[in-house]
Structures are given as C-alpha cells and as structure tokens.
C-alpha positions as CSV (number, residue, x, y, z in Angstrom):
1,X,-11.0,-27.6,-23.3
2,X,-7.4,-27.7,-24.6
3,X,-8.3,-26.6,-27.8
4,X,-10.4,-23.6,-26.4
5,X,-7.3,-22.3,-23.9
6,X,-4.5,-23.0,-27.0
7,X,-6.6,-20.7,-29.3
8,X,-6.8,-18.3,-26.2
9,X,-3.2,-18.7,-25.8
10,X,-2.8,-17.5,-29.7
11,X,-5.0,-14.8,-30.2
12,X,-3.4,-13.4,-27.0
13,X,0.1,-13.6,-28.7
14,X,-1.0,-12.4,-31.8
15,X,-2.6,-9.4,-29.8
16,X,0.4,-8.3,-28.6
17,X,2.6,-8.8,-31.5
18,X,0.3,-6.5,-33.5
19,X,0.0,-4.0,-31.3
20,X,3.5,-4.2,-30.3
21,X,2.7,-4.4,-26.9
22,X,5.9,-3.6,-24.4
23,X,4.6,-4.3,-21.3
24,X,1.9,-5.9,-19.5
25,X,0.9,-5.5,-16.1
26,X,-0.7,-8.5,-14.3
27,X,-3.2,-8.0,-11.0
28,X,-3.8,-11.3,-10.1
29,X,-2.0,-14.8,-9.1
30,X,-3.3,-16.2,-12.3
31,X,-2.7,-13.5,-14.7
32,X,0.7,-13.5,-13.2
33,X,1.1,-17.1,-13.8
34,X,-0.4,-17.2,-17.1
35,X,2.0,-14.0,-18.8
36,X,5.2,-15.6,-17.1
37,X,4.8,-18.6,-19.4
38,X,4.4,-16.7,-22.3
39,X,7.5,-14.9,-21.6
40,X,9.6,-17.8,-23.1
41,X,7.1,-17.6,-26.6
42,X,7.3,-13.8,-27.0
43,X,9.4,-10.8,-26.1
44,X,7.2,-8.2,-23.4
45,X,8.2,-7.0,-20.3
46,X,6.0,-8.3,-17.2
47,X,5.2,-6.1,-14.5
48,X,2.9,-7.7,-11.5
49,X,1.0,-5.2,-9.2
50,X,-0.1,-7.0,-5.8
51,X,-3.3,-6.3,-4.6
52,X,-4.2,-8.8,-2.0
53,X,-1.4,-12.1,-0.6
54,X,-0.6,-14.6,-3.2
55,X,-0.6,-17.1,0.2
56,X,-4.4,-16.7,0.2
57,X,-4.5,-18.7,-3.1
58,X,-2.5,-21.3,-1.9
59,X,-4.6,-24.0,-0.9
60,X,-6.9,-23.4,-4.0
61,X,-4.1,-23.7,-7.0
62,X,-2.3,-26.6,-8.1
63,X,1.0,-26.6,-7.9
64,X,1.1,-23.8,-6.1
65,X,5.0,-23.3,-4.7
66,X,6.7,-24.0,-8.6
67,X,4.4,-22.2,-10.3
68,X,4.9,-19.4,-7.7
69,X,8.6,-19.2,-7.9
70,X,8.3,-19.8,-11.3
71,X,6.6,-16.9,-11.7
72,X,8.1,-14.2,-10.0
73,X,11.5,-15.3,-11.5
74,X,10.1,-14.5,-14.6
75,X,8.8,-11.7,-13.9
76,X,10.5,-8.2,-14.4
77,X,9.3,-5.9,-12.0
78,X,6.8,-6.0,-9.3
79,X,4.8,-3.4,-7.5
80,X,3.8,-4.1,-4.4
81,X,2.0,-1.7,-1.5
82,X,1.7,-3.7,2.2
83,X,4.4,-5.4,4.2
84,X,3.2,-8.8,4.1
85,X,3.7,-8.4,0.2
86,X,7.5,-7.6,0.9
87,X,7.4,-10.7,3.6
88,X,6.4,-12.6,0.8
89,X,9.1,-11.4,-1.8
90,X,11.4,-12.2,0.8
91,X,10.6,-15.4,1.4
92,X,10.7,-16.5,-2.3
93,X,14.1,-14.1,-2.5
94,X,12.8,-11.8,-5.5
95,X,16.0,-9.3,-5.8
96,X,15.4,-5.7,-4.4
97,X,15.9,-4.2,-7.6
98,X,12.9,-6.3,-9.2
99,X,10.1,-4.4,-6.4
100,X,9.1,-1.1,-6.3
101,X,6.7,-0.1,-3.6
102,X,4.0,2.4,-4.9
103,X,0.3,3.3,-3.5
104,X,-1.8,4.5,-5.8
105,X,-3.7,7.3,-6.9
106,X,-7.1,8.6,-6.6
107,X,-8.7,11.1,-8.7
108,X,-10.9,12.0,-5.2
109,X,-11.4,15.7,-4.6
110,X,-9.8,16.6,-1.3
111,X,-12.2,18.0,0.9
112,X,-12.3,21.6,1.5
113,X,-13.8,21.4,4.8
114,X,-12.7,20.1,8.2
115,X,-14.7,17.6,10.5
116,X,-15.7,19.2,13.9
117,X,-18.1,17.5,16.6
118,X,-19.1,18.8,20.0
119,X,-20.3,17.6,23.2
120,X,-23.4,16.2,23.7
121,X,-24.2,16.0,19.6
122,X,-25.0,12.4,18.0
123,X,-21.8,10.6,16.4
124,X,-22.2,10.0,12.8
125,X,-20.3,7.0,11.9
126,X,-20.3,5.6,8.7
127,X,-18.4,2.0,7.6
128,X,-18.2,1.4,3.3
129,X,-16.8,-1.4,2.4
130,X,-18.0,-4.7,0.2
131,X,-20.6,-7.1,2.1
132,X,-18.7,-9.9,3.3
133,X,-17.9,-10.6,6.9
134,X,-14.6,-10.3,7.5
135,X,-14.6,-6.7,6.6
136,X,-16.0,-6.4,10.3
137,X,-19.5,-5.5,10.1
138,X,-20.8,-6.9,13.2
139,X,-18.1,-5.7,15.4
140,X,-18.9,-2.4,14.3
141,X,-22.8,-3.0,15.0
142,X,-21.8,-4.4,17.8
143,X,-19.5,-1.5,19.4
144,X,-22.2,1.0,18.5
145,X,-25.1,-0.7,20.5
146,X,-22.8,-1.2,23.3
147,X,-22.2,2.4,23.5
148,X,-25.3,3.2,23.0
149,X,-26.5,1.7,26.7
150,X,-24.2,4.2,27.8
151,X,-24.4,7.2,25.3
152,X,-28.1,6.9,24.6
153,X,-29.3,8.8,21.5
154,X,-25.7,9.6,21.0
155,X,-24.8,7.4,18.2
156,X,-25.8,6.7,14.6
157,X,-24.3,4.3,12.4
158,X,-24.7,4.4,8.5
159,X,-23.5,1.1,7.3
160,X,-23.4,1.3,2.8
161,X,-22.5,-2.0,1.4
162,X,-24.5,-4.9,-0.3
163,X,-24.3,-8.7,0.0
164,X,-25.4,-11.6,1.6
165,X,-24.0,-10.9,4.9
166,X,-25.6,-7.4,5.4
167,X,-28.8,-9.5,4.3
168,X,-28.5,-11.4,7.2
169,X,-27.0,-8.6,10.1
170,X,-30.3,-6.5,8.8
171,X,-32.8,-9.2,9.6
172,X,-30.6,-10.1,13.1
173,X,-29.8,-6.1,14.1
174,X,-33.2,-3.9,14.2
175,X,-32.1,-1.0,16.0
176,X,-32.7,2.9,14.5
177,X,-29.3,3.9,15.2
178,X,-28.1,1.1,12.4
179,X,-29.1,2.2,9.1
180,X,-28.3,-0.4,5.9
181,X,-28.1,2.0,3.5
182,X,-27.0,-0.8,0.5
183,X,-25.2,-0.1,-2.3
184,X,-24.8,3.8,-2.8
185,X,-23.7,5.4,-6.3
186,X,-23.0,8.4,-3.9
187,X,-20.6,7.3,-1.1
188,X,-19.0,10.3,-0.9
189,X,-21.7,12.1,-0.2
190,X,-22.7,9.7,2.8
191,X,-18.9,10.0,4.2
192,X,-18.7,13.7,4.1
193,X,-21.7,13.7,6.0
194,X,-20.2,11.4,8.8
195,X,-17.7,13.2,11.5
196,X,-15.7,9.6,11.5
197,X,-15.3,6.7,9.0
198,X,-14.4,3.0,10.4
199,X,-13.2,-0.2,8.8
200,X,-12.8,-3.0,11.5
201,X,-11.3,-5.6,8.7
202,X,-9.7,-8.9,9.6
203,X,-9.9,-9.9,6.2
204,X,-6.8,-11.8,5.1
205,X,-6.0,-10.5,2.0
206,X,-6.3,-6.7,3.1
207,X,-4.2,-4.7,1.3
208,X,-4.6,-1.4,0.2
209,X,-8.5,-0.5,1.1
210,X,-10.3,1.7,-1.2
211,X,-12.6,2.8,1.8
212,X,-9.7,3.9,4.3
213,X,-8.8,6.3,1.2
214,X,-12.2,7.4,0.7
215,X,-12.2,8.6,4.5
216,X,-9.3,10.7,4.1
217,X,-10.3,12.3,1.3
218,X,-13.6,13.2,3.0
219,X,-11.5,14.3,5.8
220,X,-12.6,11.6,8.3
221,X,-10.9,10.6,10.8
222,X,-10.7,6.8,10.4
223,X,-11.2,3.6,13.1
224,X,-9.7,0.6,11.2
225,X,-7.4,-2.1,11.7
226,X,-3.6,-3.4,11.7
227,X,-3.7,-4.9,8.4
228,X,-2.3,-4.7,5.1
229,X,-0.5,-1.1,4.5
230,X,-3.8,0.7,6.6
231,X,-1.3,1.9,9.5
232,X,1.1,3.1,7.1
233,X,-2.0,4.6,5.1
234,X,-3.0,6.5,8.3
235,X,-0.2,7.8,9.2
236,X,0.7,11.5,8.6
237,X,4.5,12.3,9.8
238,X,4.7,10.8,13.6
239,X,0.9,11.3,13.9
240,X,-1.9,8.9,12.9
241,X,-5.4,10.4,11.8
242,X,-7.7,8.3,13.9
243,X,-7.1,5.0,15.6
244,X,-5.7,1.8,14.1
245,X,-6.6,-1.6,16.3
246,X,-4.1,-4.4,16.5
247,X,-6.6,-7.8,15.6
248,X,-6.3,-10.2,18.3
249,X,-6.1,-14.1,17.6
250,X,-6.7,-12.4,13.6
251,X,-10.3,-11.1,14.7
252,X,-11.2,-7.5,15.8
253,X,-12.1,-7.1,19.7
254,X,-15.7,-5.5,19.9
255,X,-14.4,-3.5,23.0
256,X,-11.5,-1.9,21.3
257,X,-13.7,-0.8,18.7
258,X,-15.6,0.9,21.5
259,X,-13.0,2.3,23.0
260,X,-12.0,4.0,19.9
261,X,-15.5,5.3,19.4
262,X,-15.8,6.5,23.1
263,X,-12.6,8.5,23.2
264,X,-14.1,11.1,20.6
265,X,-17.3,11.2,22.7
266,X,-15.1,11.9,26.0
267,X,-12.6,14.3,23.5
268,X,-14.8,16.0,20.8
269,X,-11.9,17.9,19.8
270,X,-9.9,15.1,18.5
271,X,-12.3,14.8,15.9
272,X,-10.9,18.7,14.0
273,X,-7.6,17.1,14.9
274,X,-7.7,14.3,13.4
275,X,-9.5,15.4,10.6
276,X,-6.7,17.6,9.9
277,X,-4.6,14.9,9.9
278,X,-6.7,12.9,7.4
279,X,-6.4,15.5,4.4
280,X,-2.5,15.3,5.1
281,X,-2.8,11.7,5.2
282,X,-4.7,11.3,2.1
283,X,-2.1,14.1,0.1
284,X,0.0,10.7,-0.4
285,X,-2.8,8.9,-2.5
286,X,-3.1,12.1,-5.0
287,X,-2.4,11.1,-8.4
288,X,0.3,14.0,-8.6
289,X,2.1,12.1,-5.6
290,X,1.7,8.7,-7.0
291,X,2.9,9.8,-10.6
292,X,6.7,10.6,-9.0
C-alpha cells in the first residue's frame, strides 16, 4: 500500500512539473490535505474551494485538528461561499487576506417568463435534489398531504431524485398528488413547469445547493431552509424570493413547511412577485457576475 500511494505521490509531482502547473485548486478535506504536504516538495500555489463543512469529516479522519491546521496554514487562498465556512476560518484564525468569498456561476438560461397562479387552480410544486433523507423529502410529503385534507385536489407534488430513500417513501406514500419522478435528464423542464420549487434540507453539510439555483433560474419562487448560504442565496436587495424556514432542534417543522405552502394558496399573487424576485435573485449566480 505504501508503495502504491509513493508512486501516486510521484507521478503527481512529476505531473505538475511538466506541465508547469501554477496552481491547484482543491474541493475536498482530503485533496486539501494531500496538496498542502506536497507544498514543502514542490513550488505551486494552493487554492481550496469549500463546498460542504470540513467539521463533518471530523469524527471520520485521523488526526483530524493537526492535519486541519496544518492545512489551511499551508494553503494560499481559499474560497469559501456560506457562513459557517467563515465560522470555521475563524476558529482556526486563517488571515482575512487568505479567503475570498465567491458563489459561483451557472451557465442556466434565465427564464424569460414569469410564474403566475390563481385562485382555486392546483399548486405545482416540485423538490430536486439527491435521494438521501436529510435533504427533507418527507417533510415535504408530509406538508403536502396535510394540506391536501384541507385544499383537496389543490396540490400536486413532483418529487425528481433517485436513491434508496425515495425507494422506500414510494413504497410508504401512495397518494396521486406525490409523483417520484426518479432521476430526470430534463430537470429544468419539470421546474419550469412548477409555479414553486422547495428544498426543506437539514442536511449538515449544506452549502451552496445546486437545486435552490436551479429554481431561480426557472423563476420559482423557492420554500427552503436556513442553512448554508440558501438565505443569502434568496435574497434579492431587502426582499427574499420565497420563504426560507429556520430548522428547529436541526430538523425542518412539517407545519412550517405548510404554512409556507398555504400562504400562496390564501395569496396567489405572491407567486408573480416572488417570481420576479427569483430572476433578480438568480442574476448573482450568472457566470458574467461570478467572473468579477
């Protein structure tokens, strides 16, 4: 095995001294780790782009806290998009002038066309997002058939994603206003066709969500969650283009995912306004934008 990563370790070096490499940019804990000790065998620049929490890792590396500080020492810039990112840049005291915080681009045609809904017509929600649990599928499942008692025949709910966990909510929810739609090649045609796009994620390492980007392209209005950057992603001057739910105990409450839902039933015309607000929103995510 030590053989097999030295010989890695080479032809790695060797890579990047014929090519002349300058800079390499990490996206992971242990592609972080692995080019800040290289740094003392060959000269490159090492930039590190956060994506989820290096904290998540923590119980599953060894020698976790050295090789941490270890590594962002080392390391000469980093880019980093949601706040607990800078919490944890604080708490290992990386300099100011090593981070840079940058969201970035999409190549995602903004959509000419704005949402509208009126009273009395179904709700077409729609949730992308990959299949595990924590991205808040059942909440979502749940919210809609609680509403539905209420709103019957009101509310449809197109859920794309594949995995284990959608496996298993299929075979438990059986309801024709839940559609598993599994994995699409054409999501944005399936979120242009919504009138809102929702993402009730408690997952831990939430950064920067590809779905909540997707939505404001599409011109949704978006139902998601305090996490990550998503609030700041939402956000269009002092206005926010949908509704963002503080987790509770670091789970999503069912009934505040219904009362998101609920106040566009009771106000159809906050769906236009909002999804106004989500092509502003999404003008921050253009690669012309992110390129500054």
């Amino acid at each position: 095995m030590e053989t097999k990563i030295d010989n890695k370790k080479i032809q790695i070096k060797f890579f990047i001294k014929r090519h002349h490499v300058k800079v390499v940019n990490s996206h992971s804990w242990d592609t972080d780790v692995y080019f800040a000790s290289l740094k003392n065998e060959i000269d490159f620049k090492l930039v590190c782009s956060f994506h989820g929490h290096y904290a998540f890792l923590k119980d599953t590396r060894a020698d976790y806290e050295t090789r941490t500080r270890f590594t962002l020492n080392s390391t000469d810039a980093i880019v980093y998009t949601a706040p607990e990112h800078e919490k944890a840049l604080d708490n290992y005291k990386v300099p100011v002038s090593k981070r840079k915080k940058i969201f970035y681009g999409v190549s995602i045609p903004l959509s000419p066309k704005i949402t509208s809904f009126k009273q009395g017509e179904c709700l077409n929600l729609v949730m992308t997002a990959r299949g595990i649990q924590e991205k808040g599928w059942e909440e979502a499942i749940l919210a809609v058939l609680g509403l539905l008692k209420k709103y019957p025949g009101l509310l449809k709910l197109n859920l794309v994603g594949k995995g284990e966990w959608l496996d298993y909510l299929k075979k438990k929810y059986e309801d024709p206003a839940i559609s598993f739609m599994d994995y699409q090649n054409n999501v944005l045609e399936i979120v242009n066709a919504a009138h809102i796009g929702i993402l009730p994620t408690w997952y831990i390492a939430e950064s920067l969500p590809n779905t909540i980007i997707e939505y404001l392209f599409c011109g949704k209005p978006v139902i998601s969650t305090n996490v990550g950057a998503v609030k700041e992603m939402m956000v269009c001057g002092d206005a926010t283009a949908g509704v963002c739910i503080d987790l509770q105990d670091a789970r999503v409450d069912v009934a505040d995912i219904e009362a998101a839902i609920e106040n566009y039933i009771g106000n159809p015309d906050f769906v236009e306004r909002d999804s106004l607000l989500a092509l502003k929103a999404a003008e921050k995510f253009s690669m012309q934008n992110c390129r500054r």
